[in-house]
N, C-alpha and C positions, 0 to 999 in steps of 0.2 A: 553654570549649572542650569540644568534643565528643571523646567514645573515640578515634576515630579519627586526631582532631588531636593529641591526646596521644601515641597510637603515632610519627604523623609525626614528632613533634618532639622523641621519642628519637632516629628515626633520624638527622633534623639532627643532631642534638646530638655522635651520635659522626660522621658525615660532615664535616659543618664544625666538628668540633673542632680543638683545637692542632697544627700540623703538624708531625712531626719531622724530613722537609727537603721537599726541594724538587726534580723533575724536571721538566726544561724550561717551568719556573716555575707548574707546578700541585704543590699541595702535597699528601703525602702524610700523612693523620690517623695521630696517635700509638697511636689506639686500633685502628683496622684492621691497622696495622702490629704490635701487640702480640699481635691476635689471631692472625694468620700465624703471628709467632714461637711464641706457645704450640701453636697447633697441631703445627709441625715437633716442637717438644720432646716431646710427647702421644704422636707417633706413634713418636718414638723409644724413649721409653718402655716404650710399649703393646708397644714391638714386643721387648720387654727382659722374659722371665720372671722375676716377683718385683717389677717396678715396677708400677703401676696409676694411673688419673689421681688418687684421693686423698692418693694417696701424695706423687707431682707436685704437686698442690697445697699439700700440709703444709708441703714442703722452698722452694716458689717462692713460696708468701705472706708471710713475715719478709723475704724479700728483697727483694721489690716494696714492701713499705712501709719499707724503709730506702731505698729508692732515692725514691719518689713522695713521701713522708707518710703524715699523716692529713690530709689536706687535701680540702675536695670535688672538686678538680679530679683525685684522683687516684683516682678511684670507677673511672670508665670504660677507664680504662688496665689497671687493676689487677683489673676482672671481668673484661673482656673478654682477658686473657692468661688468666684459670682457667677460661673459657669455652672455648677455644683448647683448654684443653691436655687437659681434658677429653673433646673430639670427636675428636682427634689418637688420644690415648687410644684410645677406641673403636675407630679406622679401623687403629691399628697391633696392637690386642690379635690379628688374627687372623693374620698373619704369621706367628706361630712357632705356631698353634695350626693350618693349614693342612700350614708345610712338617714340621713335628716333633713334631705333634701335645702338640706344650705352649702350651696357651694363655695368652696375654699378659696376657691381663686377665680377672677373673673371668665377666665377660658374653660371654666369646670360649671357654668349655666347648662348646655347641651345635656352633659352626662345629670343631669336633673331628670329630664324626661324621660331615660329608659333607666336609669340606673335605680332610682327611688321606687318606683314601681315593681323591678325584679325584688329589689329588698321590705316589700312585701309580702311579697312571694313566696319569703325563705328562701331565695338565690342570692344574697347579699355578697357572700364568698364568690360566685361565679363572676357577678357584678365588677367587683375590686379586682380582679385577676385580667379580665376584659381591658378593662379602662386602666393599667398597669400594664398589661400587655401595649394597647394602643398607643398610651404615653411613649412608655422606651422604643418602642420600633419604629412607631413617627419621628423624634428628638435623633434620635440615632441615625434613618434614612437622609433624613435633612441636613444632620452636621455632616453627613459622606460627600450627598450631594454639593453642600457647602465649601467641603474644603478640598472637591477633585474640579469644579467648575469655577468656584471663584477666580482663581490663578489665571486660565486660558482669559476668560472673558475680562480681565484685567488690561491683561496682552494685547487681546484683539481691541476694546477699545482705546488706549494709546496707541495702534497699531495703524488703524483703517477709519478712524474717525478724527474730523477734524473739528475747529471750533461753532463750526455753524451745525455739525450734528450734535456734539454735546449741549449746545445750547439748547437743539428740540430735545435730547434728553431730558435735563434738567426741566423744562417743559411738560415733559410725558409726566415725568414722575410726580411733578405740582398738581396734576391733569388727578395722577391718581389717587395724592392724597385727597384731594376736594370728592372724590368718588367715594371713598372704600371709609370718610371720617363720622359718617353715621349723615342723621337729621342736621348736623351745623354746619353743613361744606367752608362757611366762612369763616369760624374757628380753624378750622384745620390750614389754611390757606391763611391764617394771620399768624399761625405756630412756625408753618414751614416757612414764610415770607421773614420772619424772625430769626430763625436759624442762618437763610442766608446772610440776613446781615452781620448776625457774629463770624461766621466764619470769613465776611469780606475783610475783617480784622486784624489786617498783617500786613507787612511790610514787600510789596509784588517785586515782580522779577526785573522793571524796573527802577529796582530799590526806592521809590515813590512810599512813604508811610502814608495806608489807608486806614481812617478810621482810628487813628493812637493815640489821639489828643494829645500828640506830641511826647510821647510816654513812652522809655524803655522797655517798660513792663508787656505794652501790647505789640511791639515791633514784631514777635515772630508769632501775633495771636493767642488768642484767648488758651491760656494752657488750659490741655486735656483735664485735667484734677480738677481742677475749680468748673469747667462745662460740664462734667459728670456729677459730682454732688451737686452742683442746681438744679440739672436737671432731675435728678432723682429728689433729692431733699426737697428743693424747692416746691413742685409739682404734689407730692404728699402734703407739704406742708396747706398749700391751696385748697387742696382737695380737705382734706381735716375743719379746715374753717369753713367753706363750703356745708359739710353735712353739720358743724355746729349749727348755720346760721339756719340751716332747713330744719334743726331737731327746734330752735326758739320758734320756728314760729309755728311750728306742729301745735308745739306746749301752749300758745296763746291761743288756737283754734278751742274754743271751750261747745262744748252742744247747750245748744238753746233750751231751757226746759219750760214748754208748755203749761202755760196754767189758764184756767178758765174756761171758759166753754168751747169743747172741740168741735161739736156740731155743727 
């Protein structure tokens, strides 16, 4: 099968997938229906100061796997609702970051500075249609781009790179996260420097067990399920303690009040 044929027969895959019913006897796929719902729920979110689509994800991924499994059949259902609710996301973050200039979601700061100003204006409608417009046709140009270039550039790198280029990859990319991680380049470079090391977590092609502590459990690596709710849960969970311990010591900052002669 050629690139191409592989793209098509994702999209089969979730088209003629399982149907969850039936209107006027054409069935409607469980997965496009999953994605609609995450969507609604995204934007409800997005459109909720203090929810964000991570956050959406952390709290809707334990639920979708008690509802689905761990079963392959329940891949497609279960991305495509965090696919959903993720775009939802995006498209509801600007809503309160338009009419009240509190944005919904951290990527909806920008749309603060023209968007809250037109909805002064009385252009608030024009405002939401813009930044709804820009949302779906950026999310949509990128997953094209995403899912026609991904494939080649897969190819080409197993193709024409060997291990001493992948290693200045791997390289580039540390390079970029220390760039693009804001004011703590160190942070960022102790995050990713951390990911390598889960991932060296598996048992190599040498059949040599790295990192297992001698354990079945980690012979083919840290399972995907359990690296995604940490990374998600865990990370909220951080952050939640984080802005507790910033609200205590706000609350103990008390103002001095002057007494006696100010002269």
């Amino acid at each position: 099968m050629s690139v191409l044929e592989y793209v098509w027969a994702g999209v089969l895959a979730v088209i003629a997938g399982p149907a969850a019913f039936e209107i006027l006897g054409l069935g409607i796929p469980i997965t496009v229906l999953m994605v609609f719902g995450g969507f609604v729920i995204g934007i409800v979110g997005g459109a909720t100061p203090g929810l964000a689509g991570p956050f959406l994800m952390a709290v809707s991924l334990p639920i979708l796997l008690s509802i689905f499994g761990f079963t392959p059949d329940a891949l497609l259902p279960v991305l495509g609702f965090l696919v959903g609710v993720m775009k939802g996301a995006t498209v509801g973050g600007a809503v309160p970051a338009i009419l009240f200039n509190t944005p919904g979601t951290p990527d909806a700061m920008l749309t603060t500075f023209d968007g809250y100003p037109m909805a002064q204006k009385g252009q608030a409608g024009k405002a939401l249609r813009t930044a709804h417009f820009a949302s779906v046709s950026g999310d949509t140009f990128s997953d094209i781009v995403l899912f026609t270039c991904a494939p080649f550039l897969a190819i080409a790198v197993e193709a024409y790179l060997g291990f001493g280029e992948k290693a200045a990859l791997i390289l580039l990319s540390l390079a970029f996260v220390a760039a693009v991680v804001g004011s703590s380049p160190m942070k960022g470079m102790i995050a990713a420097f951390f990911g390598l090391f889960v991932a060296a977590i598996a048992t190599g092609e040498d059949s040599y067990p790295r990192l297992t502590l001698e354990t079945d459990f980690l012979a083919n690596g840290v399972p995907l399920i359990t690296a995604v709710l940490g990374v998600l849960i865990l990370g909220e969970v951080l952050f939640a303690f984080e802005q507790m311990w910033r609200d205590r010591r706000v609350e103990k900052i008390k103002e001095v009040q002057q007494e006696g002669d100010q002269r």
